[in-house]
Backbone as JSON Lines, residues from 0, in Angstrom:
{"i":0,"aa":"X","n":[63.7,-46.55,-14.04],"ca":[63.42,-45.32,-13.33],"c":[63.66,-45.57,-11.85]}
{"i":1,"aa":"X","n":[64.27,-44.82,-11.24],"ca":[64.71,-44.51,-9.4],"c":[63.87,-44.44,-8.93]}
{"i":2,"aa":"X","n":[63.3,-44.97,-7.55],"ca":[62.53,-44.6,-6.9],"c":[62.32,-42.86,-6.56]}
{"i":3,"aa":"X","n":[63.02,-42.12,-6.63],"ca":[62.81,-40.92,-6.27],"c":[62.29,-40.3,-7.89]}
{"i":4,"aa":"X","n":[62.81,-40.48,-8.83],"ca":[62.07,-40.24,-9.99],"c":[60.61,-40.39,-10.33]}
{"i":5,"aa":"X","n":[60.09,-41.74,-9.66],"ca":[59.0,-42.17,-9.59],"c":[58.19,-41.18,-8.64]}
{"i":6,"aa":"X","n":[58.51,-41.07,-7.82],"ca":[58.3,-40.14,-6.52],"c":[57.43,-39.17,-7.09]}
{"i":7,"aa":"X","n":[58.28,-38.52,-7.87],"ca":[58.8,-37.22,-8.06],"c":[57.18,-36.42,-9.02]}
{"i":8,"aa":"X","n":[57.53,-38.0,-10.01],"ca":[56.09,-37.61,-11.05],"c":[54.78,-38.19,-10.95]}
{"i":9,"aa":"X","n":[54.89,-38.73,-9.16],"ca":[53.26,-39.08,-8.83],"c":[52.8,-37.69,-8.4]}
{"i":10,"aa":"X","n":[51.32,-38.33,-8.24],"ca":[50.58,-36.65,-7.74],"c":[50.79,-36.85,-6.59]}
{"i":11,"aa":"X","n":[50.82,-35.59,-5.94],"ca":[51.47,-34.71,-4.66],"c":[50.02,-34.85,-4.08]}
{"i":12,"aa":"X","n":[49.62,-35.19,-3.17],"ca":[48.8,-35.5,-1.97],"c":[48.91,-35.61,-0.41]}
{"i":13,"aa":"X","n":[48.0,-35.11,0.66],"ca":[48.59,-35.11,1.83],"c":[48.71,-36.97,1.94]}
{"i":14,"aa":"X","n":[48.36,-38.24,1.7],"ca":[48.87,-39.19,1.82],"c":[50.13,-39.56,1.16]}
{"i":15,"aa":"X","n":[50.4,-39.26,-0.12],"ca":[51.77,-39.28,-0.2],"c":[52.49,-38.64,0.34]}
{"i":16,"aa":"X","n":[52.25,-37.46,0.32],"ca":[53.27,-36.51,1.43],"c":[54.04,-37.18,2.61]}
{"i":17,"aa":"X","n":[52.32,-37.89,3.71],"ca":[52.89,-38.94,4.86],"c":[53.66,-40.45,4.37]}
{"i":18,"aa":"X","n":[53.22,-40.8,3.24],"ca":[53.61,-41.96,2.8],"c":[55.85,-41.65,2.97]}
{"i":19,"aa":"X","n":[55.82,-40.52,2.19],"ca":[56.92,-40.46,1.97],"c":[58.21,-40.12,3.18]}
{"i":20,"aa":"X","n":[57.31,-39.37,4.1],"ca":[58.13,-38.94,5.17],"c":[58.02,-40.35,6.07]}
{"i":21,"aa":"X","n":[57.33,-40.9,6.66],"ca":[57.02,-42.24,7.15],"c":[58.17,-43.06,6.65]}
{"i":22,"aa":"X","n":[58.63,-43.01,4.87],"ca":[59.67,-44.13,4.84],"c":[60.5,-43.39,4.89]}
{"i":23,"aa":"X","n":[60.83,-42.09,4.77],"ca":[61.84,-41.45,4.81],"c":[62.87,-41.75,6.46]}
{"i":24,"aa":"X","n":[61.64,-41.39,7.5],"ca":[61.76,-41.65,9.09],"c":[62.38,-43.45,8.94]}
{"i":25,"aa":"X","n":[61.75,-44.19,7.82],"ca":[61.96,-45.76,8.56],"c":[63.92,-46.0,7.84]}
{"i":26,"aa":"X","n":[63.97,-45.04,7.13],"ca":[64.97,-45.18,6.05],"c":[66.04,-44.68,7.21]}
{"i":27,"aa":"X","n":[65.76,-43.72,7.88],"ca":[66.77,-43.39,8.97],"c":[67.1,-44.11,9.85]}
{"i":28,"aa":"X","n":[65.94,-44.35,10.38],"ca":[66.46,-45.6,11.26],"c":[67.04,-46.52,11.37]}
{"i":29,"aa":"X","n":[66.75,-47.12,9.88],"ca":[67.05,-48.21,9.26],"c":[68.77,-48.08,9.02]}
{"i":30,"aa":"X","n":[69.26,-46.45,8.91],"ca":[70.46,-46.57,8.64],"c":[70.79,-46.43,7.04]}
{"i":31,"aa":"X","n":[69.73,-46.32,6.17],"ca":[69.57,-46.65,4.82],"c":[69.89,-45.23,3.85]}
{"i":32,"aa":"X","n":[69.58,-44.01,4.89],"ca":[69.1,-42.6,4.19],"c":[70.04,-41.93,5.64]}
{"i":33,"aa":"X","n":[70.95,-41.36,4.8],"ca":[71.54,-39.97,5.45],"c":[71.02,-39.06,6.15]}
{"i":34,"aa":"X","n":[71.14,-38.62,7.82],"ca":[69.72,-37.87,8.22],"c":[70.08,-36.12,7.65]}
{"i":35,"aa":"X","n":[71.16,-35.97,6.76],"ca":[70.79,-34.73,5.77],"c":[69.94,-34.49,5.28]}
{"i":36,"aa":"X","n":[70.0,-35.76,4.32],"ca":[69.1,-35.86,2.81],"c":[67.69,-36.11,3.52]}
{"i":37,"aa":"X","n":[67.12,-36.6,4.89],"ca":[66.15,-36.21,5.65],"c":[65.08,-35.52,5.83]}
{"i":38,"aa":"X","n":[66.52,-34.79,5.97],"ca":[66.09,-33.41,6.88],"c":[65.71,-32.24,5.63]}
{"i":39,"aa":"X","n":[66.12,-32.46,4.33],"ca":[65.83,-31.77,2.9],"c":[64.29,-31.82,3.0]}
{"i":40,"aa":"X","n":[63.97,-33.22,2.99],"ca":[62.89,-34.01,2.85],"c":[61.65,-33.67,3.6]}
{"i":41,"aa":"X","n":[62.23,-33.46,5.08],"ca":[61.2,-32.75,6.14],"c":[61.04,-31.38,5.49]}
{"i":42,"aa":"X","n":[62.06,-30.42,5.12],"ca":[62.14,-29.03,4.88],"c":[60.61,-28.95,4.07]}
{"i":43,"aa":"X","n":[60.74,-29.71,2.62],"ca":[60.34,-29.62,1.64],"c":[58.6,-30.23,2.24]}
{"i":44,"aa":"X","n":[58.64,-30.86,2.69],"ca":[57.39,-31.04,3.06],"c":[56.44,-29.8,4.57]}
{"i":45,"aa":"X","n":[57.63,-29.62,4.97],"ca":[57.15,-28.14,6.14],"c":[56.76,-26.91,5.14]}
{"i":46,"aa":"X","n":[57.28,-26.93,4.18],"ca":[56.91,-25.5,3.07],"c":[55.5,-25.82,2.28]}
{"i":47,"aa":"X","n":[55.58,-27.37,1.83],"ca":[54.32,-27.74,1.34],"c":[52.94,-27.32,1.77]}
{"i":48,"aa":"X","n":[53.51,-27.66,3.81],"ca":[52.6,-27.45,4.47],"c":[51.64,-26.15,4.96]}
{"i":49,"aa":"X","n":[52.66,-25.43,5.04],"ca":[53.1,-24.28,5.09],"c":[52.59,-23.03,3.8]}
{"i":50,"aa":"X","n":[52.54,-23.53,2.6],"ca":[51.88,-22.76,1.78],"c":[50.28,-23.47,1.69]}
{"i":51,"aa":"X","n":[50.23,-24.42,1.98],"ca":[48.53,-25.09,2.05],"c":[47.81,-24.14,3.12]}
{"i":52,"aa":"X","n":[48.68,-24.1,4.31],"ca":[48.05,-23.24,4.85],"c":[47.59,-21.86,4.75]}
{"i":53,"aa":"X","n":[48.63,-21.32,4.47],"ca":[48.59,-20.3,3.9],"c":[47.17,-20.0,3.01]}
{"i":54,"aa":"X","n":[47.45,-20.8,2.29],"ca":[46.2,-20.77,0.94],"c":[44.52,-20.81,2.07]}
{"i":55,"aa":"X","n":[44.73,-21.72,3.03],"ca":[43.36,-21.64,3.69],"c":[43.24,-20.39,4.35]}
{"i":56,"aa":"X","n":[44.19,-20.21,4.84],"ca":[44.09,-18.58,5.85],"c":[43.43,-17.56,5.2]}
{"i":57,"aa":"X","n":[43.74,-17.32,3.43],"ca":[43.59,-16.51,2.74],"c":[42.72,-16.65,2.38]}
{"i":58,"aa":"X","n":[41.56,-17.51,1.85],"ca":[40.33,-17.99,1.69],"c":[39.73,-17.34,2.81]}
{"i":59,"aa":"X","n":[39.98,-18.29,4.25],"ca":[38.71,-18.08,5.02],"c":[39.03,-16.03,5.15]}
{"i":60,"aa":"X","n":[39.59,-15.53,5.27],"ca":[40.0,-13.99,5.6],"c":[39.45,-13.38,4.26]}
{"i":61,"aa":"X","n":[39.49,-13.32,3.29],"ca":[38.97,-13.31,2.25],"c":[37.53,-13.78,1.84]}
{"i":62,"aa":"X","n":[37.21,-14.62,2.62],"ca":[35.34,-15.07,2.23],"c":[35.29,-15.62,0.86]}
{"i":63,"aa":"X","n":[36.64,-16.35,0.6],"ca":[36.47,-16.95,-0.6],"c":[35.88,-18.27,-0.72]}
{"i":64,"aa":"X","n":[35.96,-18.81,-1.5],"ca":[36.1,-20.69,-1.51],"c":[37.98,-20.97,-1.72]}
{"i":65,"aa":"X","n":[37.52,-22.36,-0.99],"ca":[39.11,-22.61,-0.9],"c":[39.33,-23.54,-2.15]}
{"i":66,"aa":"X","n":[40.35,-23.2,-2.47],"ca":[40.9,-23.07,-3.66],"c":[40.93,-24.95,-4.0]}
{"i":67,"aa":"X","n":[40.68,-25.66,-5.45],"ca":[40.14,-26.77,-5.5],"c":[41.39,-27.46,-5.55]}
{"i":68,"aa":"X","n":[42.47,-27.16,-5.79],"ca":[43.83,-27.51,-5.34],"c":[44.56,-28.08,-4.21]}
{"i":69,"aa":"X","n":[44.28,-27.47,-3.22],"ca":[43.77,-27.64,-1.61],"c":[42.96,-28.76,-1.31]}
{"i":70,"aa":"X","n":[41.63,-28.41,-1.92],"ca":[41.16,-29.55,-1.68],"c":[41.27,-31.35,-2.1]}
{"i":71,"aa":"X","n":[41.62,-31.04,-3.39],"ca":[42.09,-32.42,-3.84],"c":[43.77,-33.04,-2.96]}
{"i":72,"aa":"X","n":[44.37,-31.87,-3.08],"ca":[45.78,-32.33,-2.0],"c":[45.16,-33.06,-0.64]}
{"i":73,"aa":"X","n":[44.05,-32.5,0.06],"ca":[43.85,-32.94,1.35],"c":[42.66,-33.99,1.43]}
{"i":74,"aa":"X","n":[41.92,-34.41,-0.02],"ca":[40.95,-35.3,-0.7],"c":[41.25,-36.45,-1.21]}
{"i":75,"aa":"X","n":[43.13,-36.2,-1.55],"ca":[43.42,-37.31,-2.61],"c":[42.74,-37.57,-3.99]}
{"i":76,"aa":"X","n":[41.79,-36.59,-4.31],"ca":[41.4,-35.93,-5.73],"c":[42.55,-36.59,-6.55]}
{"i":77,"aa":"X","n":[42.13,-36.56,-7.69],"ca":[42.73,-36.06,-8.85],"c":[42.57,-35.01,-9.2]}
């Protein structure tokens, strides 16, 4: 299995999230990773971010509880 396969079917967490962009950034530098395939990489993690937020905005405006999804992403939960 590819490292990006592996990637792919760990759980999604804000530390993996940084884990991944961190080597993604060292992979550029490094010369190792195309700053396209990058910049996919940043995209995909700005939307991640981007609907998390979302999800809190709508909670607190709403007077809900925030959603336990959210929380384990930003808990490292399972």
């Amino acid at each position: 299995m590819s490292k990006t396969n592996a990637q792919a079917k760990s759980k999604l967490t804000a530390t993996s999230l940084k884990n991944v962009l961190w080597e993604t950034l060292n992979e550029v530098k490094g010369g190792t990773m195309d700053p396209g395939n990058a910049d996919s990489i940043a995209t995909q993690a700005r939307e991640i971010i981007r609907t998390t937020n979302t999800q809190l905005r709508i909670s607190h405006q709403t007077k809900r509880p925030v959603p336990v999804d959210v929380i384990n992403f930003s808990e490292n939960a399972e």
